[in-house]
C-alpha positions in Angstrom: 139.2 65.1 -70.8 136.1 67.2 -70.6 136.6 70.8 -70.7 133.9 73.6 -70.1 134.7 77.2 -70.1 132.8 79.1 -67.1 131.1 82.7 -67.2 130.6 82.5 -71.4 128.2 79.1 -71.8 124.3 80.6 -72.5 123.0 77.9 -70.2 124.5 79.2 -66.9 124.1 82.7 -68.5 120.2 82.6 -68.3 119.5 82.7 -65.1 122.2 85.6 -64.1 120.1 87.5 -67.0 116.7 86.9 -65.0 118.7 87.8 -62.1 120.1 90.8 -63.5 116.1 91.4 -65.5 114.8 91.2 -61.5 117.2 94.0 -60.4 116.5 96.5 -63.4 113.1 96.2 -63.3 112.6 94.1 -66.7 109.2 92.3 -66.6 110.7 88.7 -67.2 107.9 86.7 -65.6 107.1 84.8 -69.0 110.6 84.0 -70.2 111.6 82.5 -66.7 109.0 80.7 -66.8 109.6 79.3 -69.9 113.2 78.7 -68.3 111.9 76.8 -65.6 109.5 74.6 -67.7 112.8 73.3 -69.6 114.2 72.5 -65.4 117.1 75.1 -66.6 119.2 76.0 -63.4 119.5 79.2 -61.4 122.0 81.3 -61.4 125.8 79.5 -59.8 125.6 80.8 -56.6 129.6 81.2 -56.6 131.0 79.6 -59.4 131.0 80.2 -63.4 129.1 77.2 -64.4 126.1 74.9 -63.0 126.8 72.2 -61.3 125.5 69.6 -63.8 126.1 70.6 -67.7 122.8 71.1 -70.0 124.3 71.5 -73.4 120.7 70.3 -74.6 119.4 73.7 -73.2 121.5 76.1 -75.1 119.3 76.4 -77.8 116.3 77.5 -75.8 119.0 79.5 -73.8 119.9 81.5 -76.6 116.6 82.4 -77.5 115.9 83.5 -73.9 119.0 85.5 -73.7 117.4 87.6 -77.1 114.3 87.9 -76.0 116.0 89.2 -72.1 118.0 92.0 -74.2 114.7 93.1 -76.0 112.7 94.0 -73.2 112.7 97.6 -71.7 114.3 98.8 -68.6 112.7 101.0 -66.6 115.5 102.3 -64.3 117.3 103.7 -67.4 116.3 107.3 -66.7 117.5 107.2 -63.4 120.7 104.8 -64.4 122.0 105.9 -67.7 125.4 104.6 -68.9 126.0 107.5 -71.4 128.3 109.7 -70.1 126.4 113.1 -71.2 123.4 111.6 -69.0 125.3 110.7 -66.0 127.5 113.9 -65.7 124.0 115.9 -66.1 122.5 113.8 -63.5 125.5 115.0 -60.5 126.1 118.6 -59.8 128.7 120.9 -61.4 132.2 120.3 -59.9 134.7 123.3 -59.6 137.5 123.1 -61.7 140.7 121.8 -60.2 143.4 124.0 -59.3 146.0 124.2 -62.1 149.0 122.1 -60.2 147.3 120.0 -57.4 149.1 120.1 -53.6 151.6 117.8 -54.0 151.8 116.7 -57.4 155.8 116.7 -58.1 157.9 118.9 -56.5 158.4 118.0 -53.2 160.5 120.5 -51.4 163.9 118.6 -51.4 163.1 116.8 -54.7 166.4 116.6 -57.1 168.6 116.6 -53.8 167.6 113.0 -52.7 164.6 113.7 -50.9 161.6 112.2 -51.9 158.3 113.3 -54.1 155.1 113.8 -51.4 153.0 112.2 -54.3 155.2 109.7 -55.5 155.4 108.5 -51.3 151.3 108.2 -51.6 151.1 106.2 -54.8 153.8 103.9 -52.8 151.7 103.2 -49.9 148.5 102.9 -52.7 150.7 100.2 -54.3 151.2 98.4 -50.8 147.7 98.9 -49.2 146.4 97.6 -52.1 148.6 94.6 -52.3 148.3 94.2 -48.3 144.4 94.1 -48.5 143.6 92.5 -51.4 146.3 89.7 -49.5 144.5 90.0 -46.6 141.2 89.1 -48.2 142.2 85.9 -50.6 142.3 83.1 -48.5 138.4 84.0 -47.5 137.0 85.0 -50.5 133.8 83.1 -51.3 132.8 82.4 -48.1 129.7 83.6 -46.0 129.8 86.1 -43.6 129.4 83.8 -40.7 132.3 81.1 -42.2 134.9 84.6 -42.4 133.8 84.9 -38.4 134.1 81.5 -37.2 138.0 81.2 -38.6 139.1 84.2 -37.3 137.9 83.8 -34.0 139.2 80.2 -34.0 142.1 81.8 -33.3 141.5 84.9 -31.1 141.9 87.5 -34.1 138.4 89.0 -33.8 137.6 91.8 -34.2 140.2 90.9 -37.3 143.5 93.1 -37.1 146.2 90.6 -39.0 146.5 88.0 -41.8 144.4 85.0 -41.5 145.9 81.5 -39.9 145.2 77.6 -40.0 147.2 77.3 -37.4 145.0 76.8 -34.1 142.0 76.4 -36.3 139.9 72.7 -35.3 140.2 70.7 -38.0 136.4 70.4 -38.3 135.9 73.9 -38.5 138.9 73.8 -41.6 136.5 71.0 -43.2 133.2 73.1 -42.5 134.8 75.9 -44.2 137.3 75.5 -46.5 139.8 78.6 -47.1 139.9 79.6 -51.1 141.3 76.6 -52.7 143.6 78.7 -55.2 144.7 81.8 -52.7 145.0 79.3 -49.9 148.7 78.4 -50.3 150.3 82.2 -51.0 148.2 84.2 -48.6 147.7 82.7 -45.0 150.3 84.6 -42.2 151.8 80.9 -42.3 152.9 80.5 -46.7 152.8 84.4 -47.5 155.8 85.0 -49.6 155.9 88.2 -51.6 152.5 89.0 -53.2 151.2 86.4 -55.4 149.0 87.3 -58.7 145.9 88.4 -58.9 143.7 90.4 -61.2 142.8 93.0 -58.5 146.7 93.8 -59.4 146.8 92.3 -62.6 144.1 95.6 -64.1 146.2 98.4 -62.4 148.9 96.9 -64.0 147.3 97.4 -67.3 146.2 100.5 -67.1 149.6 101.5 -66.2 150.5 100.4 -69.4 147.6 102.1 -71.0 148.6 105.1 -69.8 152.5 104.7 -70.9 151.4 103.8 -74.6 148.3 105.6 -75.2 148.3 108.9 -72.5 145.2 110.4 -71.0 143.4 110.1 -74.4 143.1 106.3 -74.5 139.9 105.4 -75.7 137.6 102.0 -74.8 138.3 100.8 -77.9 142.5 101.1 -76.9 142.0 99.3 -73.5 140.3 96.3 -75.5 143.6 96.0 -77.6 145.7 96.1 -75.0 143.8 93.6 -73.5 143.7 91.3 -76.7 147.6 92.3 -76.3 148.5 91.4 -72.9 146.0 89.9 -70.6 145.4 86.2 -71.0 141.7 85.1 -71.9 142.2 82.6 -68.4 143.1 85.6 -66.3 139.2 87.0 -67.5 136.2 86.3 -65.0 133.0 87.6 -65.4 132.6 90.8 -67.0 135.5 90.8 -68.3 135.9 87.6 -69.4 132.0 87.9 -71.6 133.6 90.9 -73.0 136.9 89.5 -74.0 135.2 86.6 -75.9 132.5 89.6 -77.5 135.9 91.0 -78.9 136.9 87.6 -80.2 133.8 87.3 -82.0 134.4 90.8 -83.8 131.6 92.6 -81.4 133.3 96.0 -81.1 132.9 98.5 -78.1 130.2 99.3 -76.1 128.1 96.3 -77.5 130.9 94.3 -75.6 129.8 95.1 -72.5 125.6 94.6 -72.9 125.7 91.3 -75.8 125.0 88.4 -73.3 127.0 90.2 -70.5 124.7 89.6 -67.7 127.6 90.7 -65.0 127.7 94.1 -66.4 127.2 95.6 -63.2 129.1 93.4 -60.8 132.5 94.7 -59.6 134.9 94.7 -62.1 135.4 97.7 -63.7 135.4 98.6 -59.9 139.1 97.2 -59.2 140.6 98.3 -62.7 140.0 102.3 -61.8 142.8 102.7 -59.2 145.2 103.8 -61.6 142.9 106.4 -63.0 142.3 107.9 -59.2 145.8 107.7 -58.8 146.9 109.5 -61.7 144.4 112.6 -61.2 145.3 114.0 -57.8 143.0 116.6 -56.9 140.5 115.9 -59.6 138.1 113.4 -59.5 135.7 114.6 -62.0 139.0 114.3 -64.8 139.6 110.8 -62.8 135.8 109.4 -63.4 135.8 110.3 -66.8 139.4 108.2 -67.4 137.7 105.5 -65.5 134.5 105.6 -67.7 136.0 104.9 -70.7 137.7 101.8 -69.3 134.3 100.3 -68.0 132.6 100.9 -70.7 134.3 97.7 -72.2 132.8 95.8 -69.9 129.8 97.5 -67.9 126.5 99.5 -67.7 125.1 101.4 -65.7 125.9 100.9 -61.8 128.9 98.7 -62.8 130.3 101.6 -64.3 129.2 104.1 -61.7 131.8 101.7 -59.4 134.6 102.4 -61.2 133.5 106.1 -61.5 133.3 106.5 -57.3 136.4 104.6 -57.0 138.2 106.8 -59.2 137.3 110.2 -57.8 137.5 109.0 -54.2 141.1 107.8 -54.8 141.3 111.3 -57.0 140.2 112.8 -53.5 142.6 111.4 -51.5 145.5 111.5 -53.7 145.3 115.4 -53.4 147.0 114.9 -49.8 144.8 117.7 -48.6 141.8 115.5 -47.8 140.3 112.8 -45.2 138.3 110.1 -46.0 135.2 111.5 -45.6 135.3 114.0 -48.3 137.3 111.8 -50.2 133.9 109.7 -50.6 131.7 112.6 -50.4 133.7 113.5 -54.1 133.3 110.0 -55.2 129.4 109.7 -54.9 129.4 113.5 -56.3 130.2 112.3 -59.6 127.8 109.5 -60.0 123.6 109.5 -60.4 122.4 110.5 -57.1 119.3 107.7 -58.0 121.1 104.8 -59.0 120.5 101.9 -56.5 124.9 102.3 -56.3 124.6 105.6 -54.8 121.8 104.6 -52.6 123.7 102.0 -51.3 126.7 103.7 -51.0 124.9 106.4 -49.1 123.3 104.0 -46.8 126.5 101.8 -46.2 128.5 105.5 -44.9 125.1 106.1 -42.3 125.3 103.2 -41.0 129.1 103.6 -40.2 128.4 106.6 -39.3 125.4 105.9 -36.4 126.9 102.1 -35.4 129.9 101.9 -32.8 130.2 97.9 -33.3 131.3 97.1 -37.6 129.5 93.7 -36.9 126.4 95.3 -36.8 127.3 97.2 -40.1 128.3 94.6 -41.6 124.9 92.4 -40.9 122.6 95.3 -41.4 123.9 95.5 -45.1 123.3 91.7 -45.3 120.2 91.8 -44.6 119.2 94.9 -46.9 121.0 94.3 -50.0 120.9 90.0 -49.9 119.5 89.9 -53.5 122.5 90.8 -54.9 125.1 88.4 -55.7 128.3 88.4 -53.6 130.3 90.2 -56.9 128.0 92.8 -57.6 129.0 96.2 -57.2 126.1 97.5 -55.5 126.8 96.0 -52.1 130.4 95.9 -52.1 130.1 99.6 -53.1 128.5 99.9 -49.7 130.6 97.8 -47.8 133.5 99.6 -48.8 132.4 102.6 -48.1 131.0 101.8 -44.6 134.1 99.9 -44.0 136.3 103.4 -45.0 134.2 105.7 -43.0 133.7 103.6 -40.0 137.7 102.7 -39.9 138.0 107.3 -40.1 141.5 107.0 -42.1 143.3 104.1 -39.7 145.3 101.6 -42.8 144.4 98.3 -40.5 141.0 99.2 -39.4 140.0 100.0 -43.2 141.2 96.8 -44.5 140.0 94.6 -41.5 136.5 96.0 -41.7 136.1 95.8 -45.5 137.6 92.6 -45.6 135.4 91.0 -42.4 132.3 92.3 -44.2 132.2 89.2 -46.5 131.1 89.3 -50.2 134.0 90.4 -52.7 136.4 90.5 -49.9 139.5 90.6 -51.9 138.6 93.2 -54.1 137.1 95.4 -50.9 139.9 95.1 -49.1 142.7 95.7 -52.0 140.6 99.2 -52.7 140.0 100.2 -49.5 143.9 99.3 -48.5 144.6 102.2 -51.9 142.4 104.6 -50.3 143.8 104.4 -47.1 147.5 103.7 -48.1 147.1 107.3 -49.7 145.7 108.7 -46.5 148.5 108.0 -44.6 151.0 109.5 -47.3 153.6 107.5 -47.1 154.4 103.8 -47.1 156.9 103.7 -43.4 153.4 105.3 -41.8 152.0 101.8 -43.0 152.2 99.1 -40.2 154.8 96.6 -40.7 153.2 93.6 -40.5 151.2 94.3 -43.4 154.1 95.4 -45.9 156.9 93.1 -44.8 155.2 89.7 -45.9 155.0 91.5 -49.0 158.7 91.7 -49.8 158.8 94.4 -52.4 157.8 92.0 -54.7 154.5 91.5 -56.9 153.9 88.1 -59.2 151.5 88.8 -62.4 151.3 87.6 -65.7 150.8 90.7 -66.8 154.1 90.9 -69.7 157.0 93.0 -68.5 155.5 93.1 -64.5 156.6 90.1 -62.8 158.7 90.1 -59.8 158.3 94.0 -59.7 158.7 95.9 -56.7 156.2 98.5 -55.1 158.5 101.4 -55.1 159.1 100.7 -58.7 155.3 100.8 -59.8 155.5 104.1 -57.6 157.9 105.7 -59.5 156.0 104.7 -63.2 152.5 105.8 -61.6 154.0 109.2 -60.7 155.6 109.4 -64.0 151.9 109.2 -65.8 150.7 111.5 -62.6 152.5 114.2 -63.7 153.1 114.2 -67.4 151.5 116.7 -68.9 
């Protein structure tokens, strides 16, 4: 049996680092040459690994991958990582209030009535669940494949789960659904809400926050990871650090030693729970969520998880719309990082486009270098797809999800932002929470089978300890 591990092997590391060299302005012209002199493959457009293994490269491959993490990067002054540089890059924040609206409390509270906050984090829970579910069966496929099944049968613009039933059987073979999500996650086979590590990391940092408190440090999250999360639940990122930490490289050098998808999107879907946890203040919220990333990213991978954080802060106050809600996330990131450019140009283009489609294929066409998992254009799909959608739960998740590229992960964050926005989860439509059952599969230790209203209950607990 021939085994190779995907995302770690230097050979089908290399050319994601000249990708990655490209993007940062690293002058790499002489060391991908060298790469293609050898025939050594691009990047995997969508999968960990090349398609045909060159174990006689990695030696060369290894050199190249030194001699990539040597050279300068330009885009540093605008892009730092350290956390002095990018809080003096964004303007001064007032300080929260001392007890944000809605945070415990609720006016009945202790005579059966329930918590206003605690209701918001349950419909987080949900809308995350609903459109990260929503997005599975489709992820990995091009923008135009994600069209062609849904209007196959009739649901287009998209407004409910995906089908196979009515779809031609040619256009099934043309464009296979996800081969792993496929049987858990079309309106046909959805039974509760099956695993995945867009729930698996607020999972974890729910336990980071019961064992360690608002304190944790990066070098806490990788221990709890070396703890609880299985090395096969990894991808990425994540999965480059995780083996760094294996080989006794210790944070921040996890996330920059041949890590070349330290700015894709992961650290992105692990900051819910630090949003969630800060209501009302999404400066407190984007620090929490730096010191996760910082396992794992750099520089606009980081600033991700940073938006995230302080847009789900935003909206977890219960005083705010979406629109500010984002305004506070890009407030706490560099104003010149291509992230916040992005992000910026994804909300105008909601903003001055009545048809999504439009959006949607306007950001194709402008930000097509990046791969499909980076955060930089699912930063600005996500934010076009919350502004154009104006607070509605199944317009937010639709859009972000239609848009293509990570559309799991887009459509799990934008269904927190907007679960929150409608405060409660019985304002949630519900064909999107019944399917769901109460009930959430992980591998995560302790977490399997759990229901929604009890991950409310535990986030609200960390919410308001003191």
């Amino acid at each position: 049996m021939n085994l190779r591990l995907t995302w770690v092997q230097p050979e089908d590391l290399v050319g994601h680092e000249l990708r990655q060299a490209a993007e940062d302005g690293r002058d790499a012209h002489a060391l991908a040459a060298r790469w293609a002199a050898a025939s050594g493959p691009p990047a995997p457009e969508t999968a960990g690994a090349s398609v045909t293994p060159r174990p006689d490269l990695r030696p060369l491959a290894d050199s190249l991958l030194a001699a990539l993490s040597a050279l300068p990067t330009p885009l540093s002054a605008q892009e730092p990582t350290a956390l002095a540089a990018i809080q003096a890059s964004t303007p001064p924040h007032p300080a929260p209030p001392p007890t944000p609206p809605g945070v415990g409390g609720g006016a009945g509270e202790g005579a059966g009535e329930s918590d206003p906050l605690r209701d918001r984090l349950h419909a987080a829970w949900l809308g995350r669940a609903a459109g990260c579910l929503l997005g599975k069966p489709v992820e990995k496929l091009e923008l135009h494949a994600i069209r062609a099944l849904a209007r196959a049968t009739g649901d287009w613009p998209l407004s409910t789960w995906f089908t196979a039933r009515g779809v031609p059987p040619e256009l099934l073979a043309a464009h296979p659904w996800n081969r792993r999500s496929a049987p858990t996650s079309l309106a046909e086979n959805i039974d509760g809400m099956p695993e995945d590590d867009d729930l698996n990391y607020p999972l974890l940092n729910l336990l980071l926050l019961q064992r360690h408190g608002r304190g944790f440090t990066t070098a806490d999250v990788a221990r709890l990871w070396l703890d609880e999360l299985p090395a096969g639940r990894t991808f990425t990122a994540e999965r480059v650090a995780y083996r760094n930490l294996l080989d006794g490289i210790e944070p921040p050098l996890t996330a920059v030693h041949r890590n070349p998808f330290r700015e894709w999107i992961g650290a992105q879907i692990r900051a819910d729970v630090h949003g969630w946890t800060h209501p009302g203040d999404p400066v407190a919220a984007a620090e929490q969520a730096y010191r996760d990333a910082t396992l794992t990213h750099t520089a606009n991978g980081v600033y991700g998880a940073m938006f995230v954080a302080a847009t789900l802060a935003t909206a977890a106050s219960g005083t705010a719309d979406v629109h500010r809600s984002l305004a506070e996330g890009l407030a706490v990131i560099p104003p010149r990082s291509r992230l916040a450019q992005a992000v910026r140009r994804g909300i105008g283009l909601a903003r001055d486009t009545p048809d999504f489609d439009t959006v949607a294929d306007r950001l194709h066409t402008e930000l097509s270098g990046y791969h499909w998992v980076h955060a930089v254009p699912n930063a600005a799909l996500l934010a076009a797809a919350l502004t154009h959608a104006d607070g509605d739960f199944t317009r937010s998740i639709c859009a972000a999800v239609s848009g293509g590229w990570d559309t799991d992960s887009n459509g799990a964050t934008a269904g927190s932002v907007a679960g929150l926005l409608t405060g409660h989860p019985d304002r949630l439509p519900e064909h999107w929470t019944s399917p769901l059952k109460n009930r959430l599969a992980t591998s995560v230790p302790s977490f399997d089978g759990i229901g929604f209203d009890t991950l409310a209950e535990l986030t609200h607990l960390e919410a308001v300890r003191p």
